[in-house]
C-alpha positions in Angstrom: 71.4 12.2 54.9 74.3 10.6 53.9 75.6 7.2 54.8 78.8 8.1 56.4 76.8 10.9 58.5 74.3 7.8 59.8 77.4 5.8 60.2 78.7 8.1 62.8 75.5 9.1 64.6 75.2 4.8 64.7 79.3 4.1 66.4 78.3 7.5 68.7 74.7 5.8 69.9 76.6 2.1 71.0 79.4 3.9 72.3 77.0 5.5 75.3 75.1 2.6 75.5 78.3 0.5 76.2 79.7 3.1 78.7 76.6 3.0 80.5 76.4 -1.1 80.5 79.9 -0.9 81.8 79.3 1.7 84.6 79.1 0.5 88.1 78.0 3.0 90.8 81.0 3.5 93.7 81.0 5.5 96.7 84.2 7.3 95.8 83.4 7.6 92.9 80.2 9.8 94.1 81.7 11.3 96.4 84.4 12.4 93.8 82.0 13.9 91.8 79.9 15.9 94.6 83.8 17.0 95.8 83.9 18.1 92.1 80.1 20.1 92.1 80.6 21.7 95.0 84.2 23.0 94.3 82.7 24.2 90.9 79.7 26.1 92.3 81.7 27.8 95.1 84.6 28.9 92.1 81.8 29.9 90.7 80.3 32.1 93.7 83.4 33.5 94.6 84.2 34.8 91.0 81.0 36.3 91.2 80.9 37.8 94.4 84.7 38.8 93.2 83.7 40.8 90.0 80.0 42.0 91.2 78.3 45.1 91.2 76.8 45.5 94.7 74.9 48.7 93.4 73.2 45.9 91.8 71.9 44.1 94.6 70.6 47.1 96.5 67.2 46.0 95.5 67.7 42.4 97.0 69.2 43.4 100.0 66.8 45.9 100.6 64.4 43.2 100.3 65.6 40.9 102.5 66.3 43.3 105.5 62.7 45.0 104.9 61.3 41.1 105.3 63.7 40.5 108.5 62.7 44.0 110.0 59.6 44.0 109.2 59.3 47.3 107.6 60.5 49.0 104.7 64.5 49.3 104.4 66.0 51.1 101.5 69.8 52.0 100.9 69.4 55.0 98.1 73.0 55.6 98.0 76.1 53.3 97.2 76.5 50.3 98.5 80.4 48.5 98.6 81.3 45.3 100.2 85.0 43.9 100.1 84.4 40.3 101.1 87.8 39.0 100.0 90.0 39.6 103.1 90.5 38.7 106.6 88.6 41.8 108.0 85.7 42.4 105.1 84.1 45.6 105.0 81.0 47.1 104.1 80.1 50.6 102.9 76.7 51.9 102.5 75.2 55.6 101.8 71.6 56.6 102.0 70.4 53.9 104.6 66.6 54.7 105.5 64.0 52.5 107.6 60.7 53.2 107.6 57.9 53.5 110.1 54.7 52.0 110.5 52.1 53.9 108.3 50.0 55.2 111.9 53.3 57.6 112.6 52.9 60.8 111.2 56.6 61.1 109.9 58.2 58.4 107.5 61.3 57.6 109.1 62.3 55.9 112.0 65.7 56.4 111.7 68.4 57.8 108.4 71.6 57.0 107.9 74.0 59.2 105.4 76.5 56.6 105.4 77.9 53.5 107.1 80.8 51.4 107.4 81.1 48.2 109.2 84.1 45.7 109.5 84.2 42.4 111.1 86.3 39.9 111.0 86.0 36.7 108.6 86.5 33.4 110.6 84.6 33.9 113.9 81.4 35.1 111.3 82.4 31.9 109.6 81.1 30.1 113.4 78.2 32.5 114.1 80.3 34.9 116.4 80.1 38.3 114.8 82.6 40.9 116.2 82.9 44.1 115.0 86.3 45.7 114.9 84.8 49.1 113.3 81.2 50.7 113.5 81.4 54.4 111.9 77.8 55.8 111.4 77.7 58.8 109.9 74.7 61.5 111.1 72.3 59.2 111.6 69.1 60.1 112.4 66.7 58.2 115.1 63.0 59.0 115.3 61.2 56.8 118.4 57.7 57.1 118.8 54.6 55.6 121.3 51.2 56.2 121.4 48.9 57.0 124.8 47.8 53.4 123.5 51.0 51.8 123.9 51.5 51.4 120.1 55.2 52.0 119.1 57.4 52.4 115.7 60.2 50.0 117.5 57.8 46.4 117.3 58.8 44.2 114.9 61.9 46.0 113.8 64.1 43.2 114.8 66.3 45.3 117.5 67.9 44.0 120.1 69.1 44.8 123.1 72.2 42.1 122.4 75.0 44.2 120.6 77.9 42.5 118.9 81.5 44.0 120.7 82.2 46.8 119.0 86.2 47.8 119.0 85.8 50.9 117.8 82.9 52.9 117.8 82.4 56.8 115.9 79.0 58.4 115.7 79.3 61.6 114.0 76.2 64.4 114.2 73.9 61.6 115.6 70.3 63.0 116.8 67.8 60.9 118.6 63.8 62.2 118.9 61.7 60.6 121.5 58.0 61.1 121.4 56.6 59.3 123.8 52.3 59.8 125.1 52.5 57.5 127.5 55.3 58.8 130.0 54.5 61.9 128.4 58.3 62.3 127.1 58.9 64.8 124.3 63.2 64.1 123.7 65.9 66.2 121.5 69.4 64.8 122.0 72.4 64.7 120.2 75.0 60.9 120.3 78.4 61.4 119.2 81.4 59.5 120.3 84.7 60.6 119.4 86.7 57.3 119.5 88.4 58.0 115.7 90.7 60.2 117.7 91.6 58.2 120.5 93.7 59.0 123.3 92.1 60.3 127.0 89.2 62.4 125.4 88.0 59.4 123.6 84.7 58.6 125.3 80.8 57.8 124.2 78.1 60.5 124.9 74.9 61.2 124.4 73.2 64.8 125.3 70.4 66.5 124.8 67.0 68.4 126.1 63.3 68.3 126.0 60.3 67.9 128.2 58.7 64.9 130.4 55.3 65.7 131.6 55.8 69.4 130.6 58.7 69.9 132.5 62.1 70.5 131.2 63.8 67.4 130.7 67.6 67.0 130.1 69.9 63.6 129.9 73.8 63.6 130.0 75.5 60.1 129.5 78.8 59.7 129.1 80.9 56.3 128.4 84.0 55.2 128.9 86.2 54.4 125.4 85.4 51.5 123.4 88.8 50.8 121.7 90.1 47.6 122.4 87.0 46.6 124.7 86.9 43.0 125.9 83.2 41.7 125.9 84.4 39.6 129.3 84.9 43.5 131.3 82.7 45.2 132.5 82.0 48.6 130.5 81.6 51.8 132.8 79.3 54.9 132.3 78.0 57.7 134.2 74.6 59.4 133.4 72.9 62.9 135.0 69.3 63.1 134.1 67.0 66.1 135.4 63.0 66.2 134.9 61.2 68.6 136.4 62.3 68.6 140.0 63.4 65.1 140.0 67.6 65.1 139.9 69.6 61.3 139.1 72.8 60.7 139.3 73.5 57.0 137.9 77.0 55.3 138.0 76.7 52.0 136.7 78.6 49.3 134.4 77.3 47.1 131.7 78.7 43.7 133.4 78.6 42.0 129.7 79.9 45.2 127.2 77.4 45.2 124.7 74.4 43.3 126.3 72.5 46.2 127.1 70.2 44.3 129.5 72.5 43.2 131.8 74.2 45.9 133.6 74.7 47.5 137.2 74.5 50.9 139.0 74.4 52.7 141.8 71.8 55.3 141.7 71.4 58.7 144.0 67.5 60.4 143.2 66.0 63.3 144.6 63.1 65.1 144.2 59.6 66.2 145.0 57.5 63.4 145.0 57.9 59.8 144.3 55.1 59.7 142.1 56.4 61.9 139.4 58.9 59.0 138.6 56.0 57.1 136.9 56.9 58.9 133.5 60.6 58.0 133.9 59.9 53.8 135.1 56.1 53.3 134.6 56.0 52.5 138.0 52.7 53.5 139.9 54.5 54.7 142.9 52.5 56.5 145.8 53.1 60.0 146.6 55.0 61.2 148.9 56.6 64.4 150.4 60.5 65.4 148.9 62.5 62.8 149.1 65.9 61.6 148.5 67.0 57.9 147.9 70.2 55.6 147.4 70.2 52.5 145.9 72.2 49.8 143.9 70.7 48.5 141.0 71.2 45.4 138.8 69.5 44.8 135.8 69.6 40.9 134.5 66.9 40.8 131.3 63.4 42.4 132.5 64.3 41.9 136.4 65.3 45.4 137.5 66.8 44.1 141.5 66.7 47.4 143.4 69.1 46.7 146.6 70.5 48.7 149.5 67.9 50.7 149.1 68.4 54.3 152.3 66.9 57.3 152.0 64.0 60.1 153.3 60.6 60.8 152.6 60.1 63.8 154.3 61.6 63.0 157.6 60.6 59.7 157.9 63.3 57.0 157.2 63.2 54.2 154.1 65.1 51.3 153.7 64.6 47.4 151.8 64.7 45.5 148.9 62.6 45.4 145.8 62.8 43.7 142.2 61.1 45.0 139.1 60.1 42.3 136.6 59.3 44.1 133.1 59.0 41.4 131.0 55.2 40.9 131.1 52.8 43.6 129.6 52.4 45.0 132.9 55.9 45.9 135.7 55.2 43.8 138.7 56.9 45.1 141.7 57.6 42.8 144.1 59.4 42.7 148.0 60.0 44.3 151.9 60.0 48.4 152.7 60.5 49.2 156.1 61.2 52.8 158.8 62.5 53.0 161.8 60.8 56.0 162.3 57.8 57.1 160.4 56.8 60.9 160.6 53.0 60.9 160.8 52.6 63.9 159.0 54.7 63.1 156.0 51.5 59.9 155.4 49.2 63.2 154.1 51.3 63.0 150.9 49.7 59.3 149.8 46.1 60.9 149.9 46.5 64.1 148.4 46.8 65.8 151.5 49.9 67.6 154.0 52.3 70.1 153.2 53.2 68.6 149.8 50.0 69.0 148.6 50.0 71.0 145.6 46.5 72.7 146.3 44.9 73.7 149.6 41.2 73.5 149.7 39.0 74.2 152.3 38.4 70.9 153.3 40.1 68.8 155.8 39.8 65.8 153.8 42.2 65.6 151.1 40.8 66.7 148.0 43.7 66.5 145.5 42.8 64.2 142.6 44.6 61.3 143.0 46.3 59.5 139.8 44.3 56.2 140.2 44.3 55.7 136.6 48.2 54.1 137.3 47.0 51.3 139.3 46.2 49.8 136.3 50.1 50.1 134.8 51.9 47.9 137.8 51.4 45.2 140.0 52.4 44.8 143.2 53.2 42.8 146.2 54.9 44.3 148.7 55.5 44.7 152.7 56.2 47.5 154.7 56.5 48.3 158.1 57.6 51.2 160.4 58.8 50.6 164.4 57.9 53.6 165.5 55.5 56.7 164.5 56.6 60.0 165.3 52.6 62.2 166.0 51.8 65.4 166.9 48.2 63.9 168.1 47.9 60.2 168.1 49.9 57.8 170.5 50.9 56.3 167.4 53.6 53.0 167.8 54.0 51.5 164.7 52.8 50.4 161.4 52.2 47.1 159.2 50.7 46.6 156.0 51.0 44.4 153.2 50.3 46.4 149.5 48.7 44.1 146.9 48.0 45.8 143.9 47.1 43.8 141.2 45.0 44.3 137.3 44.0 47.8 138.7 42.7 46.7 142.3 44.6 48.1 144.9 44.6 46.2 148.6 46.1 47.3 152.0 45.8 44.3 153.7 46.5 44.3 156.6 46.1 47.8 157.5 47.4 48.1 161.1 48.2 50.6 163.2 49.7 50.1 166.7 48.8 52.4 169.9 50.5 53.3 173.2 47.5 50.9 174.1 45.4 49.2 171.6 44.8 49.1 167.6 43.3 50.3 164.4 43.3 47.5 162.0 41.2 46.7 159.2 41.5 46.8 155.4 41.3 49.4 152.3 40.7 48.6 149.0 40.9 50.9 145.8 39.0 49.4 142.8 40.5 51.4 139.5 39.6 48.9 136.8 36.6 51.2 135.8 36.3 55.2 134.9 35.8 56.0 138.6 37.6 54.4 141.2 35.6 52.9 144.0 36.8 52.6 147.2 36.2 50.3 150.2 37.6 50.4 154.2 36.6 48.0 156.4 38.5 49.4 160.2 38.6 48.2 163.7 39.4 49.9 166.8 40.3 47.8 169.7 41.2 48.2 173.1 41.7 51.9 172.7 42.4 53.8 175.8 40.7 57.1 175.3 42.9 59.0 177.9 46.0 58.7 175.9 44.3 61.5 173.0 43.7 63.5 176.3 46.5 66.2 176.2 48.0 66.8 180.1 48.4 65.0 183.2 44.4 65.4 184.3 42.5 63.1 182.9 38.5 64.3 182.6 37.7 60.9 181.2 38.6 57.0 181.0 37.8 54.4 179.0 38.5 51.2 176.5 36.6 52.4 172.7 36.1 49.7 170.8 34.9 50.7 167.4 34.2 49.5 163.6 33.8 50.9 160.4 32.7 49.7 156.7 32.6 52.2 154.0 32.5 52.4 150.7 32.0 55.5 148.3 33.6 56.5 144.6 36.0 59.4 143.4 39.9 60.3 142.8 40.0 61.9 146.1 39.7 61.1 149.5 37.1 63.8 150.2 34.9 63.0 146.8 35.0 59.3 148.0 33.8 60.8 151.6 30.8 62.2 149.7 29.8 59.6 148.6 30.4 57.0 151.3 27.7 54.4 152.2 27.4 51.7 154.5 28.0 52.3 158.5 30.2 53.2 161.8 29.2 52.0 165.3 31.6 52.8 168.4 31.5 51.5 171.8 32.5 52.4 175.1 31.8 49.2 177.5 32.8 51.0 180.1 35.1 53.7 181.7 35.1 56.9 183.8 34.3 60.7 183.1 34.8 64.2 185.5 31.3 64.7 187.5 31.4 68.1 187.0 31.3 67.2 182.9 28.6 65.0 183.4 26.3 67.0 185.1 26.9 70.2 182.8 25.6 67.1 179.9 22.6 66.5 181.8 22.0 70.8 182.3 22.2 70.7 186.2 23.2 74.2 186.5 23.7 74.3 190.3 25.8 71.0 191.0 27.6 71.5 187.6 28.7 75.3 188.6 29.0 73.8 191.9 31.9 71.2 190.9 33.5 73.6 188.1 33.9 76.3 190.5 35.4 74.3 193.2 37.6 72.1 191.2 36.2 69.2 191.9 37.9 66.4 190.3 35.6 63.5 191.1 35.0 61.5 188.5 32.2 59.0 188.5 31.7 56.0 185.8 30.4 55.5 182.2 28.2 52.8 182.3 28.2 52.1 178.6 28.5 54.8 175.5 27.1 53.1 172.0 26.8 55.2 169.1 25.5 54.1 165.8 25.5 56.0 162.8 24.5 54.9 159.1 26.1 56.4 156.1 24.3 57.4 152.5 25.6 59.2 150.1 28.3 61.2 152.3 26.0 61.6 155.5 26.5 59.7 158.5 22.8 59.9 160.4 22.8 58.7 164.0 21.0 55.9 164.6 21.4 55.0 168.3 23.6 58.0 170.3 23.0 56.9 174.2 25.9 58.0 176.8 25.1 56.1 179.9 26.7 58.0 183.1 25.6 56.8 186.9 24.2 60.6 187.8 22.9 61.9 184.2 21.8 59.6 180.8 22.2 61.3 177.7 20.4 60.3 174.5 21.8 61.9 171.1 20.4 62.8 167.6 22.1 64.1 164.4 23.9 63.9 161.2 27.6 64.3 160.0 28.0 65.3 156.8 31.3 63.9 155.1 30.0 66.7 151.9 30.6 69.6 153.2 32.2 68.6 156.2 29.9 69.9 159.2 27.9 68.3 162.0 24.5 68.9 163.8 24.2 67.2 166.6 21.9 67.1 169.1 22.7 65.9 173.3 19.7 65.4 175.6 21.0 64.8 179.3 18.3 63.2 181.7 19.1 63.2 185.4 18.7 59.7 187.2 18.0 61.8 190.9 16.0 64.5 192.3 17.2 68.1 190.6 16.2 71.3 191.9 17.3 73.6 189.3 17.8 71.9 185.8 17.3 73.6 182.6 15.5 71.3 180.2 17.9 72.3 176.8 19.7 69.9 174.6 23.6 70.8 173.9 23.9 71.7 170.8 27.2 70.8 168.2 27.0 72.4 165.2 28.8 74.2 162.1 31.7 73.2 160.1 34.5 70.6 161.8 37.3 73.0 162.0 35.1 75.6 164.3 32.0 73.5 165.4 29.6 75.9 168.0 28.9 74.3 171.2 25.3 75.9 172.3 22.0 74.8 174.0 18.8 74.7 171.9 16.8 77.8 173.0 13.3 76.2 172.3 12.9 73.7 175.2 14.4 77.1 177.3 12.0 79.7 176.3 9.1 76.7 177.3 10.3 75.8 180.3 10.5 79.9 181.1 6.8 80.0 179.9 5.8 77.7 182.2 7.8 79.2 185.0 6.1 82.2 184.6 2.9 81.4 183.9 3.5 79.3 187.6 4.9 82.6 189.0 1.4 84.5 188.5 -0.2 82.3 190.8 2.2 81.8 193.5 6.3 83.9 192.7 7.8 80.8 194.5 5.9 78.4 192.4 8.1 79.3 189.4 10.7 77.4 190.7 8.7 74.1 190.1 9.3 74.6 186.3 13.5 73.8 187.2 12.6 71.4 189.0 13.2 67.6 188.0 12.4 64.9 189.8 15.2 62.9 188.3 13.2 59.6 186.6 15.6 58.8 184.1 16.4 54.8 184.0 19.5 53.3 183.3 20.3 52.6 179.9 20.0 48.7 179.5 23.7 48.8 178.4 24.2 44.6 178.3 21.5 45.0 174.9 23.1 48.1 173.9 26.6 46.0 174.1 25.5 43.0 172.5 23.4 45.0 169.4 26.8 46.9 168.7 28.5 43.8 168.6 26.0 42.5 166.2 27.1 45.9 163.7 30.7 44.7 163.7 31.7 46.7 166.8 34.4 44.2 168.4 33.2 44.1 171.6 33.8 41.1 174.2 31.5 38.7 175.3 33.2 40.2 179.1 32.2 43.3 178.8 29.0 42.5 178.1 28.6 40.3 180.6 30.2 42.9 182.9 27.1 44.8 181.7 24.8 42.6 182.3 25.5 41.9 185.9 25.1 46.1 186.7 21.7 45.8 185.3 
């Protein structure tokens, strides 16, 4: 190395070390040179973004948007993106998005090409508006499995759009597959804004099934050009399924924010409950109906106001809110009728004119879908003013629903009378395979001469009665087959036609005597207790005493809930002196819709023995076999009373000590 070379490498060395000796750090002066960075590196960026290939950075962008959406996200096709002006644009062919690898088909949606503009400075501030959205055939696949799994999770969607100015979907087709509401969709979005002018509008048609009935959706918009996200944004929708018709007029209150919107909505159709697979709503069934109502949708509250309509011919009318933001739609709020048409009830338990199978049975027997219980939960009231009944003095209704986790409650249950009650409970348990049902019912004050048809009265009386139940099955009549536990009813005390009573007790001359003659004496019912325990489906009498002041009768026998027959069994006993009686038990047998009333031949055909046999000795001593001498006692009805009471059977404390001072 030469010394000149070492020379200058030497004056090059102290001239650094000087500058840096004479350097003094400065604000300004940092800040100068951070000014300087900073306006370097964005030059920098912006002649890069300026001269760069976006084909390029399909990878990276597919990347990033397959990390945001949580699935893969490819764009096969060009991709061009003008940053440098006040409205950038974006072009992209090819777009696809996967679906999660437990669908059978890869996409969830296609797009053959897009273009998006927005505008520069609001992005700039986090306020993305969209002058121009032009999707090109896209294609939308979505998809949910009977377990709830669907393709849409963790795809980032939103149901917050940015305002859109100016919308065009060209060839769009949507596919819905969906087990759980058993939906199977084919539709068709186009919206023909590019052309502008009155036809411009938004629509979306198409056809399929829901729960293997033809399905078909029509919703139309109103244009999108020149929206303002501060107005309201009108549409009108007509959607069929099956027998169920809607007709929805509504407005999204926030254009763009697709989960706030409001409508007013007309519904008809067969039964309520077949609009489970359009809301997910467990609703009970019910006969045709048709129903008006406004509602409001604010997030996952669904408000459901001015709600008018029929079931049948029975009047509805309340308020209700839907909250669907849990994993499970709760339904919440007040139902009520001014008139309520007995018959149109046999819908809720599978039975009455709606029901879609007859069976011989008089309890319902249509499966019942108690499997929904366990999609909703519930808390609501309902009541009805008046009944309208063929054959109850019905007055009115009130219960409270309470349906929560798959357990169903009616409590209360509470029906009114022209005089007296049935109250009580009912609870449906459907968290396991087979529901299990439980009623728990009281009858009080009950005045048994209002079910008498006519102005003639054969009988009189206050029942008083209780029943606890419980059985399993998806139908009233399965759970009636297999119902345990027990029923006691009460009479404390009353009045029944003489003539009636002394047919009971088989005093053939005095009862012929009083039918014949139209006698219309009655004479009282000292007490009437009947006891009957159930097991498995067969209620087996227990205690059967009807306690009369001319005749006792004691009872025996089964009902069977199974099959639905009876065999009973009625043994009157005189209480006086009876010269022609024959000794034979009535007899009430067969199935419920056509029991046979008859006497029990057996006692008969004795009682005739010995009457003959008496009649070889002496012909007038044969009548000593008819004759009775009446030594029947009087039922000890204050214990009777008091043991029913002790069963459940809501008897007073006065009436039995009513009782108590006859004996």
């Amino acid at each position: 190395m030469s010394v000149s070379h070492y020379g200058q490498r030497h004056r090059l060395r102290d001239r650094i070390v000087s500058d840096f000796r004479e350097f003094r750090f400065t604000r300004r002066g940092f800040a100068k040179w951070t000014a300087a960075t900073l306006v370097a590196l964005l030059l920098g960026a912006v002649v890069t973004l300026y001269f760069l290939d976006w084909n390029q950075m399909r990878g990276p962008v597919s990347r990033y948007l397959s990390h945001r959406m949580g699935r893969e996200v490819r764009i096969d096709g060009d991709l061009k993106v003008e940053l440098f002006r006040f409205q950038p644009r974006i072009d992209a062919r090819g777009i696809f998005i996967g679906n999660p690898d437990w669908v059978g088909k890869p996409h969830a949606a296609t797009v053959q090409a897009l273009h998006v503009e927005f505008r520069l400075f609001p992005a700039l501030f986090g306020d993305l508006i969209l002058p121009v959205l032009s999707i090109d055939r896209p294609d939308v696949l979505v998809v949910r499995a009977a377990n709830g799994r669907n393709n849409w999770q963790g795809s980032g969607a939103s149901s917050k759009l940015p305002p859109i100015r100016r919308l065009i979907v060209n060839q769009g087709h949507v596919e819905i597959d969906d087990a759980v509401r058993k939906l199977k969709f084919t539709g068709g979005i186009s919206s023909s804004e590019e052309s502008g002018g009155k036809n411009a509008a938004f629509s979306l048609q198409g056809d399929g099934t829901l729960n293997g009935n033809i399905f078909r959706a029509d919703v139309k918009g109103g244009p999108l050009l020149n929206v303002d996200a501060s107005r309201p944004y009108d549409f009108k929708a007509d959607v069929r399924a099956g027998d169920t018709h809607a007709l929805i007029e509504g407005r999204i209150t926030q254009p763009f924010q697709l989960d706030r919107f409001g409508a007013r909505i007309n519904v008809t159709g067969a039964n309520l409950a077949d609009l489970y697979f359009l809301t997910g709503l467990a609703l009970p069934g019910t006969p045709p109906y048709r129903v008006r109502m406004s509602v409001t949708r604010d997030a996952g509250v669904y408000r459901l106001t001015n709600i008018e309509g029929e079931l049948g011919s029975s009047d509805i009318s309340g308020e209700l809110s839907v909250n669907a933001s849990g994993k499970v739609p709760a339904l919440t709020g007040k139902l009520a009728s001014r008139v309520l048409n007995f018959d149109d009830l046999g819908a809720l338990v599978g039975g009455g004119k709606s029901a879609p199978v007859k069976t011989p049975y008089l309890l319902p027997d249509t499966p019942l879908h108690t499997e929904r219980l366990r999609q909703t939960n519930a808390d609501v009231d309902y009541a009805a003013t008046s009944i309208r009944s063929r054959d109850f003095p019905l007055t009115g209704l009130v219960t409270h629903i309470d349906l929560k986790d798959g357990v169903l409650q009616l409590n209360p249950l509470s029906f009114g009378f022209t005089a007296g009650k049935l109250s009580g409970s009912l609870k449906i348990d459907a968290r396991g395979q087979t529901p299990i049902t439980s009623v728990d019912g009281r009858i009080s004050d009950l005045h048994i001469e209002h079910f008498i048809p006519g102005k003639d009265k054969p009988a009189t009386g206050i029942l008083e009665a209780r029943a606890k139940l419980t059985g399993t099955g998806n139908s009233v009549h399965k759970t009636a087959s297999t119902a345990n536990g027990q029923f006691t009813a009460v009479i404390p005390s009353g009045q029944v036609r003489l003539s009636l009573a002394e047919w009971l007790g088989v005093n053939v001359i005095s009862a012929l005597g009083l039918t014949l003659t139209g006698n219309t004496t009655n004479t009282d019912v000292r007490c009437a207790v009947g006891h009957f325990a159930a097991k498995d489906g067969v209620l087996t009498a227990q205690q059967f005493v009807f306690d009369t002041e001319p005749v006792r009768v004691d009872g025996q026998g089964r009902i069977d809930l199974r099959n639905e027959t009876l065999d009973l069994k009625l043994a009157g006993k005189p209480k006086s002196f009876q010269l022609l009686r024959v000794r034979a038990p009535i007899t009430a047998s067969g199935p419920w819709t056509k029991p046979a009333l008859g006497v029990d031949a057996g006692p008969i055909i004795t009682q005739g023995g010995i009457g003959a046999a008496l009649g070889l000795l002496n012909p007038f001593a044969a009548i000593f076999a008819f004759i009775d001498p009446g030594l029947a006692k009087d039922a000890n009805c204050a214990a009777l009373l008091t043991t029913a009471k002790a069963q459940g059977a809501p008897v007073k404390d006065s009436s039995v000590r009513r009782a108590r001072s006859r004996n």
